[in-house]
C-alpha positions as CSV (number, residue, x, y, z in Angstrom):
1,X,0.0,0.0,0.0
2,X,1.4,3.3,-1.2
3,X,1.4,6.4,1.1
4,X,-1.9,8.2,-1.0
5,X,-3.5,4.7,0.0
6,X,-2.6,4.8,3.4
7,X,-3.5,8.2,4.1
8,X,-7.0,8.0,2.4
9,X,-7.4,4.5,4.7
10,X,-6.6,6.6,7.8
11,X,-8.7,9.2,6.7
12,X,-11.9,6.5,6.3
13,X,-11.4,5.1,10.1
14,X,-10.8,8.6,10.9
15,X,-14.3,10.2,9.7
16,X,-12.6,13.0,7.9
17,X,-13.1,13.7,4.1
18,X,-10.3,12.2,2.3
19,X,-10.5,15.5,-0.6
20,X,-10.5,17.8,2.3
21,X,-7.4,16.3,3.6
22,X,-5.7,15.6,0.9
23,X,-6.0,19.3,0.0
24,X,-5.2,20.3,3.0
25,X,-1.6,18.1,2.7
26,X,-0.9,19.2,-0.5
27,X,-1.6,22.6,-0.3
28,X,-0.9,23.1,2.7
29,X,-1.5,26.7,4.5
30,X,-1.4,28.7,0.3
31,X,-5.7,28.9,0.4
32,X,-5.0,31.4,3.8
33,X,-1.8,32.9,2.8
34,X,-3.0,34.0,-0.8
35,X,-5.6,36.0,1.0
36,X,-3.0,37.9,3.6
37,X,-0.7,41.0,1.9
38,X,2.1,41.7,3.7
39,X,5.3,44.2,2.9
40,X,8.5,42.6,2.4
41,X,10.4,42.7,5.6
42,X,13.3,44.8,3.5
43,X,14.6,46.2,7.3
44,X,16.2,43.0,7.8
45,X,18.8,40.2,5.5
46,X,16.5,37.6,3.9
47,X,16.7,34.3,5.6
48,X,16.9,32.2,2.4
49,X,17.9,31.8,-1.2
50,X,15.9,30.0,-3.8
51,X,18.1,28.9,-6.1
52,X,18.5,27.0,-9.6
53,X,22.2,25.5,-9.8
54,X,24.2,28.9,-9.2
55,X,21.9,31.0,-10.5
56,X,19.4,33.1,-7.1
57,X,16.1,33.1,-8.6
58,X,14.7,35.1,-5.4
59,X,14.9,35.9,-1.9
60,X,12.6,34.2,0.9
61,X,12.1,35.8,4.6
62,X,11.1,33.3,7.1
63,X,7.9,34.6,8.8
64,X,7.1,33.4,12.0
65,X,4.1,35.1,12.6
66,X,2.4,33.4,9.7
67,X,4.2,29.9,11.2
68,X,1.6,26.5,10.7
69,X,3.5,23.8,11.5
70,X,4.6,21.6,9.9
71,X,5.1,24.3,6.9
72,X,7.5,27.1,7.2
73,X,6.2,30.1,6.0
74,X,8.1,32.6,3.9
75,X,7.6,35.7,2.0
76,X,8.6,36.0,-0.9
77,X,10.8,38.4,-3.6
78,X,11.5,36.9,-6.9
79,X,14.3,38.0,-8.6
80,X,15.0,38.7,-12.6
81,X,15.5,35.0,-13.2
82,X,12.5,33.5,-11.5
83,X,10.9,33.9,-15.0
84,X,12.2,30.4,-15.7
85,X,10.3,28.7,-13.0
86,X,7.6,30.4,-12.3
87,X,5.5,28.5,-14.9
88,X,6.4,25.5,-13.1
89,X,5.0,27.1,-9.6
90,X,1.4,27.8,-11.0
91,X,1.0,24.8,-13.0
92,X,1.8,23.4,-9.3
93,X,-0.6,25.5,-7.7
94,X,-3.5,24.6,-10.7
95,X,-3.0,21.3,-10.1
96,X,-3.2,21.6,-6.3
97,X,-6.1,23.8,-6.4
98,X,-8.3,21.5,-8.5
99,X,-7.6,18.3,-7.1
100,X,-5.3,17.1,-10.0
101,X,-3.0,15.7,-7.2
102,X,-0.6,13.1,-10.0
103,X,-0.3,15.9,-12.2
104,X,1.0,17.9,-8.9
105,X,3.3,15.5,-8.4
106,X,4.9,15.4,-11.7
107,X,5.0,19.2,-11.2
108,X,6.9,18.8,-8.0
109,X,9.2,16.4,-9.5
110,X,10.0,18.8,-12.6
111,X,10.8,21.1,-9.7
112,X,13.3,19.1,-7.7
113,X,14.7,17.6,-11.3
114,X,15.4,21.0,-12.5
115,X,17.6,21.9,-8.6
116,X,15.5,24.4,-7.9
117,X,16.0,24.5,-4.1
118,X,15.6,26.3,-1.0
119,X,19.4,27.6,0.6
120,X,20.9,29.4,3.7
121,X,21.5,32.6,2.5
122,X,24.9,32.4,4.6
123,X,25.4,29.4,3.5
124,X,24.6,28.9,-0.4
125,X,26.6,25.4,-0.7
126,X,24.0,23.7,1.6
127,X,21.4,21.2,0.7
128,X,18.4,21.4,-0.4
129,X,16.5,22.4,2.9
130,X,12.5,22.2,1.6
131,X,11.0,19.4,1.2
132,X,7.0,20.3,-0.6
133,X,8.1,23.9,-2.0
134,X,5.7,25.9,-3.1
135,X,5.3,29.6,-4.2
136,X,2.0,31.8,-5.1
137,X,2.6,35.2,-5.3
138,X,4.3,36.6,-2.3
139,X,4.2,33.7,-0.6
140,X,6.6,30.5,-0.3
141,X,5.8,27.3,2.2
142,X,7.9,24.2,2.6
143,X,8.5,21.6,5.0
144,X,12.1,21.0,6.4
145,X,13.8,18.1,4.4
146,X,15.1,15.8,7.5
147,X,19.0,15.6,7.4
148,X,19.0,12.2,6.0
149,X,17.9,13.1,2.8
150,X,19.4,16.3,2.2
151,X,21.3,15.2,-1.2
């Protein structure tokens, strides 16, 4: 049994709707972010970098205030080259958004194929830290990718 199979089994002997949760895990916290506008936080250094190989395609700001565990929350400042990738990120959120959750995948994998990743800004060298990314608009969320499979 897959993990999609297991979760929609726990969801049965849970009572919850399986769409709602599936969403929910997919999507995570973008349905409630997309409605918040928030400035930049230009006073202070940006916390991350996404990157594609060497190439910064924008800056992310971790925002605590917005925290939903287990996402971190991040707003977000593309730069010139996110061009390239933003297609990607709203063919992601589509997909998402109506339910399409294979063709999300495959988006997700194009993303992670093409080393787009999440970076210390201190630190550029470092794994990839996000595990799940995602960006709409101003926003970015991710989970943490656990140690072990930081490539």
């Amino acid at each position: 049994m897959g993990w999609t199979e297991r979760f929609l089994h726990t969801a049965f002997y849970a009572n919850v709707d399986a769409d709602d949760l599936l969403r929910h895990v997919w999507g995570g916290p973008g349905a409630r972010l997309r409605q918040l506008d928030k400035p930049l936080p230009l006073d202070r250094s940006p916390d991350f970098l996404l990157v594609c190989g060497e190439e910064v395609l924008g800056r992310l700001w971790d925002d605590e205030d917005e925290s939903d565990f287990p996402w971190n929350i991040c707003l977000f400042e593309p730069g010139p080259a996110f061009g390239q990738a933003r297609a990607l990120f709203e063919r992601l959120q589509r997909a998402i958004e109506a339910g399409r959750y294979d063709e999300a995948r495959e988006a997700g994998g194009e993303i992670e194929h093409r080393d787009i990743r999440v970076v210390l800004v201190d630190m550029p060298a470092t794994p990839d830290l996000a595990m799940g990314l995602q960006i709409a608009g101003r926003w970015a969320w991710f989970r943490n990718r656990p140690r072990s499979m930081r490539g």
